[in-house]
C-alpha positions in Angstrom: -3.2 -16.2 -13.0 -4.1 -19.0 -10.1 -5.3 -17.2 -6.9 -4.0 -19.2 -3.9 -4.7 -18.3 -0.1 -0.8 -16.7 -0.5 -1.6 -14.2 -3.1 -4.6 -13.3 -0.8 -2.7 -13.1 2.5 0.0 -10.6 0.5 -3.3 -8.6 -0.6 -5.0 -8.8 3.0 -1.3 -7.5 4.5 -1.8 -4.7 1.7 -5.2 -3.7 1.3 -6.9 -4.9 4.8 -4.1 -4.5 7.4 -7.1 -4.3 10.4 -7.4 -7.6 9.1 -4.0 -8.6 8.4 -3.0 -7.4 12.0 -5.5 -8.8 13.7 -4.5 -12.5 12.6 -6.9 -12.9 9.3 -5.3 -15.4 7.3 -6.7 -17.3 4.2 -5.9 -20.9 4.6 -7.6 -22.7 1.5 -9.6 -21.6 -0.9 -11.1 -23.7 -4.6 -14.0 -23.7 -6.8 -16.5 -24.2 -4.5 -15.1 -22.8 -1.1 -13.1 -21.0 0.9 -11.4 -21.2 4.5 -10.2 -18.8 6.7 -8.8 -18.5 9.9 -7.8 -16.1 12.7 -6.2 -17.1 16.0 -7.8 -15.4 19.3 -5.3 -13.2 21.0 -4.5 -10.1 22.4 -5.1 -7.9 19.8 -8.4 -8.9 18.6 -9.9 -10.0 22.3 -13.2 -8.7 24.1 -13.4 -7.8 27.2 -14.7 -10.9 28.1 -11.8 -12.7 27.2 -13.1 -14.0 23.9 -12.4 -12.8 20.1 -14.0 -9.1 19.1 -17.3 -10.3 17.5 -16.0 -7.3 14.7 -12.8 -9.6 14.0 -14.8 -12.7 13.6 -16.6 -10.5 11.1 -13.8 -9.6 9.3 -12.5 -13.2 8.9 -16.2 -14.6 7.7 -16.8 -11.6 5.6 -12.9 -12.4 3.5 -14.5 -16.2 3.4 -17.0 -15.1 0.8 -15.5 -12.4 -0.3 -12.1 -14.3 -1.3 -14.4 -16.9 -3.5 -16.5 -13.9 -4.9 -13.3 -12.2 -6.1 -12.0 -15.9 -7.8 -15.1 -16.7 -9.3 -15.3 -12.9 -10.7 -11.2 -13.1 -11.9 -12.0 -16.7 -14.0 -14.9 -15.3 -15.4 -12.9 -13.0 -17.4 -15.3 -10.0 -17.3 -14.9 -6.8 -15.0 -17.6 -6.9 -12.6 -17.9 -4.7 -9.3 -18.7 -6.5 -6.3 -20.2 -4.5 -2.8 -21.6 -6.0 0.7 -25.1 -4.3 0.8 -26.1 -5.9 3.8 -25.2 -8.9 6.5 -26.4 -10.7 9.3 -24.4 -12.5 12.2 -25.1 -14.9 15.2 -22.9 -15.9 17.8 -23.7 -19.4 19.9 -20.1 -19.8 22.0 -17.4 -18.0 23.0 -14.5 -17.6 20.5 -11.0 -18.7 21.7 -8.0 -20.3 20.2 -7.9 -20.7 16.6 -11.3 -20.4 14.7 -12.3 -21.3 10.8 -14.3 -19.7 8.5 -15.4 -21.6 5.9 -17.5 -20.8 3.0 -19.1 -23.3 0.6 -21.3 -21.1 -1.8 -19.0 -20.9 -5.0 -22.0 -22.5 -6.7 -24.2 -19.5 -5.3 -21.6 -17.4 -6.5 -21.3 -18.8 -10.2 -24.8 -18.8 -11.1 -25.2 -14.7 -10.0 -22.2 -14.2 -12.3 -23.4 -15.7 -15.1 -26.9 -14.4 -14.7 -25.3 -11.1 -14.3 -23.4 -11.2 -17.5 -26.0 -12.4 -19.2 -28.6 -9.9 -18.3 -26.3 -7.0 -17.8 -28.0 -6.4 -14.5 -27.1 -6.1 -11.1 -27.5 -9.3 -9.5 -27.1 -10.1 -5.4 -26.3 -13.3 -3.7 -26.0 -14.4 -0.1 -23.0 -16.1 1.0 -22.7 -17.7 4.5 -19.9 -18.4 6.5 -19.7 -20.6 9.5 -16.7 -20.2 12.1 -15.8 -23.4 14.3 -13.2 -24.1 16.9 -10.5 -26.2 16.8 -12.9 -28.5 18.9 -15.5 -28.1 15.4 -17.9 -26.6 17.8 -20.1 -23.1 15.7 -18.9 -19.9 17.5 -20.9 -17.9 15.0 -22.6 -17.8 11.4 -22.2 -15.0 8.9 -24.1 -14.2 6.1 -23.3 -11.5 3.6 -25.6 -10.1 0.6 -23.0 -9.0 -2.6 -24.4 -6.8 -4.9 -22.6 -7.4 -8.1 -22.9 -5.9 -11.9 -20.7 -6.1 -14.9 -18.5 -2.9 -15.8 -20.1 -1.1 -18.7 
């Protein structure tokens, strides 16, 4: 089966509606990276008349975890996947439409196979970096996975 930012949207919609609701939408995603986007408006706002820093979060964290789910899916094994930790900055304001893009699918691959080849737990950190529409940085994610095959 060929995951496409459709078949993640329907999943979001079903399994993240916070996300779903708030605007979270997955706009491309490939081998080697994904993009998502979410639109600022009144239901994910601040009150400082910007997007919810949490919201931003939610959209940079589905950037790496929509490639992490991919990469696990075409490598044919069962293999859990858990955020054990994250870090954030924030250098501007987030209005209007911002995307999250992710570009560590190589990252991703080589914990997998290491992973299945060792049988151990292995953990990557993925980093996603939001921009306006103007391709100014609003903020920078970074997420540690924790990942292990399925006995």
């Amino acid at each position: 089966m060929n995951i496409t930012p459709r078949k993640f949207n329907t999943f979001t919609m079903f399994k993240l509606p916070s996300a779903y609701f708030c605007g979270v939408r997955t706009k491309y995603i490939d081998a080697s990276k994904c993009i998502v986007t979410v639109k600022h408006k009144w239901i994910n706002q601040n009150p400082f008349k910007s997007m919810f820093w949490a919201v931003q979060g939610m959209a940079a964290e589905l950037s790496t975890g929509a490639l992490m789910i991919s990469k696990i899916k075409a490598s044919g094994k069962k293999i859990s996947m858990l955020v054990t930790s994250n870090k954030a900055s924030f250098t501007k304001k987030a209005t209007g439409r911002i995307m999250f893009t992710c570009h560590d699918g190589k990252l991703m691959d080589e914990a997998i196979e290491k992973a299945i080849e060792t049988g151990e737990g292995q953990t990557v950190w993925a980093k996603s970096i939001g921009v306006n529409k103007e391709g100014v940085e609003v903020s920078t994610f970074s997420f540690e996975w924790s990942i292990k095959v399925k006995g």
